[in-house]
C-alpha positions in Angstrom: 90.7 96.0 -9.4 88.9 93.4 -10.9 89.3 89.9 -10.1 88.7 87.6 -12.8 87.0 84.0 -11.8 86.0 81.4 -14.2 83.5 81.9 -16.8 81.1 79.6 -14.7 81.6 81.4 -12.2 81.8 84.6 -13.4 77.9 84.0 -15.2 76.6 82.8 -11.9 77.7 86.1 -9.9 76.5 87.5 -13.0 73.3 86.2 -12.8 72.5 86.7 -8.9 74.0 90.5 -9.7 70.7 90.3 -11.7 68.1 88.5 -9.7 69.3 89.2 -6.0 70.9 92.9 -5.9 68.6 95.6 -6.1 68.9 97.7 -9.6 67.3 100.9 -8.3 69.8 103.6 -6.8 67.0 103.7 -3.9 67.3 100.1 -2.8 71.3 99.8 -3.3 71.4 102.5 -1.2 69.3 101.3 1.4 71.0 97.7 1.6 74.2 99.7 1.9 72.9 101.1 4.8 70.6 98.1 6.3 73.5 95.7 6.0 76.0 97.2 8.7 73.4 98.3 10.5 71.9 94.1 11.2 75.7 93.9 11.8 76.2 96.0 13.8 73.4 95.0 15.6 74.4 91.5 16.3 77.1 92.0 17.2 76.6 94.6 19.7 73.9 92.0 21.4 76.2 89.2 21.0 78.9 91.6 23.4 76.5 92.2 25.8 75.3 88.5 26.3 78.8 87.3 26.5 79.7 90.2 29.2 76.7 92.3 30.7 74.1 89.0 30.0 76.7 86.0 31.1 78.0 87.8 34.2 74.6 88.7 36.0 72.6 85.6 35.4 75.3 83.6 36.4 75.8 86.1 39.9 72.5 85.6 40.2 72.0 81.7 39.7 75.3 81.6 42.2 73.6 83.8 44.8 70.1 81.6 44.6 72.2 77.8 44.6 73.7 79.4 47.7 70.4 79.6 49.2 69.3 77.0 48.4 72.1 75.1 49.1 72.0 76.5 52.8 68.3 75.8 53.3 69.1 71.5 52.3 72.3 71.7 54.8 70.4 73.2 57.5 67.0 71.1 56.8 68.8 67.9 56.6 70.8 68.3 60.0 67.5 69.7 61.8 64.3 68.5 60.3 62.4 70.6 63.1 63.1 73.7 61.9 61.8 73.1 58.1 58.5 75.5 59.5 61.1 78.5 60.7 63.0 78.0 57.4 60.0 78.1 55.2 58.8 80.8 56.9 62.7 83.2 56.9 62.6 82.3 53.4 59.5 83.3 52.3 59.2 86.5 54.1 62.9 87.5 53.1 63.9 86.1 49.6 60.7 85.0 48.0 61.5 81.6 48.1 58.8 79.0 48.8 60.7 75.9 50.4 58.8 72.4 50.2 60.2 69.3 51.7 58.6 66.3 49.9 58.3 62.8 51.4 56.9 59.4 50.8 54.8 58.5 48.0 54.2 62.3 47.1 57.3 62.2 45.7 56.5 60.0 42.7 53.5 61.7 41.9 55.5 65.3 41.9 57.6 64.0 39.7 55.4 61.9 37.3 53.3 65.2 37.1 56.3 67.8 36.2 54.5 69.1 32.9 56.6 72.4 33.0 58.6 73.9 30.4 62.4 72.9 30.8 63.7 74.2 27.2 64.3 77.7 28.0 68.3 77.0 28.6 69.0 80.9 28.2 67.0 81.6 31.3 67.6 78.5 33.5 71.6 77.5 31.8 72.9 79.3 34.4 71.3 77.9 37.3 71.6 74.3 36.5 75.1 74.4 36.0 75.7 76.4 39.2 73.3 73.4 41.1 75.7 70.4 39.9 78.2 72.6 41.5 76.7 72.6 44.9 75.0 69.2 44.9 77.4 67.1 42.8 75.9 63.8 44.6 72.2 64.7 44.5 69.7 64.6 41.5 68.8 68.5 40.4 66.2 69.8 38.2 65.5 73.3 36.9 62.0 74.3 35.2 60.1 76.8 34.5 55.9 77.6 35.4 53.1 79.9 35.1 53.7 80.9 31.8 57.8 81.0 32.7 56.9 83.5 35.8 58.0 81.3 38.0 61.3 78.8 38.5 60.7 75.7 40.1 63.8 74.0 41.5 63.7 69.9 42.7 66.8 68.6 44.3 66.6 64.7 45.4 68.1 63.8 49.2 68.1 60.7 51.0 65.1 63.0 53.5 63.3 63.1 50.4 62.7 65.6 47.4 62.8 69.5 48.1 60.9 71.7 46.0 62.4 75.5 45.9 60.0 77.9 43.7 60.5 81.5 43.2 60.5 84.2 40.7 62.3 83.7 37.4 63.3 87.6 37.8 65.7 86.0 40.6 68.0 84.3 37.9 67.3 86.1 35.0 68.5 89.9 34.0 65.4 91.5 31.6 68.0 94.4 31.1 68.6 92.7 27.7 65.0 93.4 26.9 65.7 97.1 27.3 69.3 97.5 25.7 67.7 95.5 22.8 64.7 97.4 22.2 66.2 100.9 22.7 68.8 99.6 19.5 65.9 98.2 17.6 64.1 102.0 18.5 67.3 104.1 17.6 67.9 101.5 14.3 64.8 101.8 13.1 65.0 105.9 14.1 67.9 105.8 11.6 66.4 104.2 8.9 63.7 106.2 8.6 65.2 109.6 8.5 68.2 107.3 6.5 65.0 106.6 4.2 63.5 110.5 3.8 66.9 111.5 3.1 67.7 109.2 0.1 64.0 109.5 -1.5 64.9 113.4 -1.9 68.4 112.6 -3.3 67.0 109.9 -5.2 64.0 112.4 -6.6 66.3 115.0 -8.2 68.2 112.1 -10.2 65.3 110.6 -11.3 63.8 114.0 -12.1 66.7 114.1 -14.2 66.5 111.1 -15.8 63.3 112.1 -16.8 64.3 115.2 -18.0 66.5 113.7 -20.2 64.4 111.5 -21.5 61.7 114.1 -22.3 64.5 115.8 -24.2 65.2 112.7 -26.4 61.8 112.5 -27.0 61.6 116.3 -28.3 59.8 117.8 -25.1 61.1 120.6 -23.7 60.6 120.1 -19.8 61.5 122.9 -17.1 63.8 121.6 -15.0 66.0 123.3 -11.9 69.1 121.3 -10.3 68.2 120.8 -6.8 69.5 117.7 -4.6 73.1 117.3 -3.8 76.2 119.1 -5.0 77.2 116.3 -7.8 73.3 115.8 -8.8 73.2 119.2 -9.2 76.3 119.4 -11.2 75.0 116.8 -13.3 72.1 119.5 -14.1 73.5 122.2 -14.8 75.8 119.9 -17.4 73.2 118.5 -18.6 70.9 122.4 -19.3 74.3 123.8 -20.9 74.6 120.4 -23.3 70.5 120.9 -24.0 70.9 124.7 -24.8 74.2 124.1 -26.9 72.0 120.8 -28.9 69.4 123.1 -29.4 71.6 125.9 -30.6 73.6 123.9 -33.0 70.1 122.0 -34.7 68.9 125.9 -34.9 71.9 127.4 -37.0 72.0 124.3 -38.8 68.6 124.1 -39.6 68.6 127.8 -40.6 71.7 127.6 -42.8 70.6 124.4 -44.6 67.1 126.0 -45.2 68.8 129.1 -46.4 71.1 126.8 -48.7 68.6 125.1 -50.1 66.5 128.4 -50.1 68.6 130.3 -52.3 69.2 127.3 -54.7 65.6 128.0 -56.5 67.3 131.0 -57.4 69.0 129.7 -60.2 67.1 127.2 -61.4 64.0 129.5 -61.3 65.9 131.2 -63.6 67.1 128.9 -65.7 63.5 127.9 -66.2 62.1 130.9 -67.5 65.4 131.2 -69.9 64.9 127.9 -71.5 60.9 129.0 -71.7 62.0 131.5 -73.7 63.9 128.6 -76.6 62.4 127.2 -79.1 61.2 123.4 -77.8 63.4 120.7 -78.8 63.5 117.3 -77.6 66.9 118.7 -75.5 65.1 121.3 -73.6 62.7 119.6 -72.5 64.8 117.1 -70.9 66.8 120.0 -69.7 63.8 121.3 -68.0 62.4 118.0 -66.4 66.1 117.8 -65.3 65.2 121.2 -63.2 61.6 120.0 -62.3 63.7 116.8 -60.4 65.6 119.2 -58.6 63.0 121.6 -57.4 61.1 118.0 -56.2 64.8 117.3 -54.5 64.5 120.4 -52.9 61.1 120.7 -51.8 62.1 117.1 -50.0 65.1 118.5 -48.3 63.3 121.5 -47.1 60.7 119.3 -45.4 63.0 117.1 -44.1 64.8 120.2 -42.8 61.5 121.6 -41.3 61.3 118.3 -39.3 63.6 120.0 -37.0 61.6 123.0 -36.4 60.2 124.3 -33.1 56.3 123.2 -33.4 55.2 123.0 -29.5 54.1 119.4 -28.2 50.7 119.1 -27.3 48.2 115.8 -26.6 47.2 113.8 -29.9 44.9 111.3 -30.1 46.8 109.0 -32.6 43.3 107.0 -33.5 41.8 110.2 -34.9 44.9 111.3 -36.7 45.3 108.0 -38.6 41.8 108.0 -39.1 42.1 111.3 -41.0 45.3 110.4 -42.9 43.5 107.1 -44.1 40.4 109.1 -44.8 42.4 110.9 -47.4 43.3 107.5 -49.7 39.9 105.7 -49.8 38.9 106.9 -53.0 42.2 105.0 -54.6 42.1 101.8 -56.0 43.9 100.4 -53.5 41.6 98.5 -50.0 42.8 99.5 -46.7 41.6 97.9 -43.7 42.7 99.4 -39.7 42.0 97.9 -36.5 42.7 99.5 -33.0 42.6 98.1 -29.4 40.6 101.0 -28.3 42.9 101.2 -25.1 45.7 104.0 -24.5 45.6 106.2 -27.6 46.7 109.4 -26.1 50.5 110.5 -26.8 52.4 113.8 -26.3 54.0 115.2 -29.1 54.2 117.2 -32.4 51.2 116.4 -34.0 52.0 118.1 -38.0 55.4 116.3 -37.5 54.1 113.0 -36.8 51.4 113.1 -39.4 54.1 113.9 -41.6 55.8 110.9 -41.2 52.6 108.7 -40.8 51.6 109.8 -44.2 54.8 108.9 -45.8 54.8 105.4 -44.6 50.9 104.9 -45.2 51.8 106.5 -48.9 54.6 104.4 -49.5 52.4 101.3 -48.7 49.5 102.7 -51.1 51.7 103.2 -53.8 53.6 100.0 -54.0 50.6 97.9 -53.0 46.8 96.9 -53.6 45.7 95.6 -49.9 46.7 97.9 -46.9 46.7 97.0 -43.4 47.0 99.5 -40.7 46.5 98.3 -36.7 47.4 100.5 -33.9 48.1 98.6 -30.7 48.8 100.3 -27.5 49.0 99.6 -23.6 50.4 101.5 -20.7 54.0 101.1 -22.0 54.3 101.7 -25.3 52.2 102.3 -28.6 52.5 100.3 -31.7 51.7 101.2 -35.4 52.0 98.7 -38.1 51.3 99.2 -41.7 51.6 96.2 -44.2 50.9 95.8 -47.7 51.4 93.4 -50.5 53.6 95.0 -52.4 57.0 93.7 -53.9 58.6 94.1 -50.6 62.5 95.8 -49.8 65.0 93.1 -49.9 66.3 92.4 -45.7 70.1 93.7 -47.1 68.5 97.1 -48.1 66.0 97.6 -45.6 68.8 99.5 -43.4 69.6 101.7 -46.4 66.3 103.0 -47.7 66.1 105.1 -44.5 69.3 107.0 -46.0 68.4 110.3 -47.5 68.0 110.5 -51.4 68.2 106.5 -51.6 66.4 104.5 -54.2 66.4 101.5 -54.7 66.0 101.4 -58.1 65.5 104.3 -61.0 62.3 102.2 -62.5 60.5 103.0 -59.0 61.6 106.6 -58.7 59.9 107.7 -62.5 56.7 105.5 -60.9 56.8 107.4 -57.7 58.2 110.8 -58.1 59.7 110.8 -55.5 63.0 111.8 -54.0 64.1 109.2 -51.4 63.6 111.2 -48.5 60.0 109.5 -47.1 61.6 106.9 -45.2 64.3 109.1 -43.9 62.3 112.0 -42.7 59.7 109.6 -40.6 62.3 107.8 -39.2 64.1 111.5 -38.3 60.4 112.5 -36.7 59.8 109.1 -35.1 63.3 109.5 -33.2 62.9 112.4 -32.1 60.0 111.3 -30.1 62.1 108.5 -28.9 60.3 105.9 -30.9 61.9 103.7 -33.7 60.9 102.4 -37.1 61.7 98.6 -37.9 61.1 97.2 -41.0 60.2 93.1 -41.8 58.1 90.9 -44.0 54.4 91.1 -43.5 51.8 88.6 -43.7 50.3 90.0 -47.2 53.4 89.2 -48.7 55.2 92.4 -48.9 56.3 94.9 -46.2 55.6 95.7 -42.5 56.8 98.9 -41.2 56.5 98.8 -37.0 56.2 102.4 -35.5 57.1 101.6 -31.8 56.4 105.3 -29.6 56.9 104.8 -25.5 54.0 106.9 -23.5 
């Protein structure tokens, strides 16, 4: 169920869908799990503070105010026995009791430089204090590095000074139960981690797969992973085996068509070179000589398909060699490379193929040729552009349709039979390229070979 928001609204969750939330399977995965995990987290810490925490510090800020409290009543009524006190209190709780009188008392209270912002640790006790001396001045802080507590309570004898360790008010049991969750969380994560990296592997292994398929390479693959990835694999090998099946039988049967159509018109050649020559026969036989071209064409657009292996070209070297073959033409041809990535895996006889028909093309219908080959990590680029009279921008969508012309006028020129364009586009494809056609900076046409590496 989808719940539909204004469109404001609905482009602003769009667009922190696409900036914020992970796109990787991996990651979404991962937050899935790191979320509840933070939450659960908290809010297993925040129970313990507010039980387990809350009830022990403040049993054991009650049990030190009691001391405390004790040690004041008794001092105050018998000033005598401060030494015995001291003494019982040190020895048996810890605690070292000070009675402060006199001047002394300014100067330990102009000189109290120690931390008092720790409420967590000291909350307890300071509240428990106003309790048991609601007429008297109290102070809580904390010294040496927070080892200590330092207690000052103001009476009309003068100002008592209680210090002992901060373990006596404060629990570090939370320190524990929060590093064993921390240790078991991050326990989790990990093998939460290794877990979804091989899950993760066998779906990008066949997304790769795939791809290698679109692009004409025929990778091994086995389904491992889970039960639906490897479902998805053993779809996706019976889909590849039935592809390759039907372009087999297709290609066969359309190369056996067009086979057994020379046939006839082989023999219908050598009957009419057996007539007398008349201006009828000989358009009768040109007629014938268009069709064997038509079907030479089909056959090679139909051999596109075939099963030539994929092996590493060097795409410099190959246009190189199909530009060597159209320099003694009247036509100038210039080519510039960025000497970087150049390297691609494919079928090299296919890909000259349709590199030759486009540099052709461009050689035919123009006088200056441009060829650049620009490449990087991603992608490689090959643009030819010449200055010839151009395809209108309405057309340029049509002329990669087999057996299209544009016009008659450029077919006698060219001889050929409108299959150029179609059968590099067709071999550019398969390799999971594409072929775009625009205006070009000689004033005719730019054909753009894009090929991902």
């Amino acid at each position: 169920m989808h719940v539909k928001f204004p469109d404001k609204i609905e482009r602003a969750l769009q667009y922190l869908k696409l900036k914020i939330f992970p796109q990787t399977l991996f990651f979404r995965t991962m937050l899935l799990i790191f979320i509840p995990l933070i939450l659960v987290q908290v809010v297993s810490v925040v129970a313990f503070f507010n039980g387990n925490w809350e009830k022990v510090g403040r049993r054991l800020s009650d049990n030190l105010s009691n001391n405390v409290a004790f040690a004041v009543e008794t001092i105050s009524k018998n000033e005598y026995m401060l030494p015995e006190i001291t003494d019982l209190y040190k020895q048996n709780y810890g605690i070292k009791v000070e009675l402060i009188t006199g001047d002394e008392q300014l100067k330990v209270k102009a000189n109290t430089h120690y931390d008092k912002e720790y409420k967590i640790v000291t909350g307890f006790l300071e509240k428990s204090l106003h309790r048991k001396f609601p007429n008297s001045i109290t102070s809580v802080y904390l010294a040496n590095d927070k080892d200590d507590v330092i207690i000052l309570i103001e009476a009309p004898e003068g100002l008592y000074r209680f210090t002992t360790s901060t373990k006596s008010i404060f629990s570090t049991s939370i320190f524990g139960f929060v590093a064993w969750m921390v240790g078991t969380s991050l326990l989790l994560f990990v093998v939460a981690t290794l877990f979804l990296r091989i899950q993760v592997r066998s779906i990008a292994t066949l997304a790769q797969v795939a791809e290698d398929f679109g692009k004409g390479i025929n990778t091994p693959f086995k389904p491992y992973g889970s039960s639906e990835v490897r479902k998805a694999g053993i779809a996706f090998i019976k889909m590849k085996e039935r592809i390759q099946k039907q372009i087999s039988e297709r290609t066969q049967m359309l190369a056996g068509v067009s086979h057994d159509l020379r046939t006839p018109l082989t023999r219908m050649r050598l009957q009419l070179a057996m007539l007398p020559e008349s201006p009828d026969n000989k358009e009768f036989i040109d007629d014938i000589g268009e069709m064997e071209k038509m079907l030479d064409g089909y056959l090679a657009f139909v051999s596109g398909e075939g099963g030539e292996k994929n092996t590493f070209i060097d795409m410099n070297e190959l246009i190189l060699s199909i530009i060597n073959k159209f320099r003694n033409t009247k036509a100038m041809i210039r080519y510039s490379t960025n000497d970087q990535v150049s390297a691609i895996q494919g079928r090299e006889q296919a890909l000259k193929r349709a590199i030759t028909n486009i540099i052709s093309n461009a050689f035919t219908y123009g006088k200056n040729i441009a060829v650049a080959l620009e490449s990087n990590n991603n992608k490689m680029e090959i643009t030819v552009d010449d200055d010839g009279p151009g395809i209108p921008a309405d057309k340029r969508e049509d002329v990669f349709k087999a057996f299209y012309r544009l016009d008659e006028s450029r077919n006698k020129e060219t001889g050929g039979v409108g299959l150029g364009l179609s059968i590099a586009r067709d071999i550019i494809t398969s390799h999971g390229g594409k072929i775009e056609l625009s205006d070009s900076e000689l004033g005719g046409l730019r054909v753009l070979i894009s090929i991902p590496l």
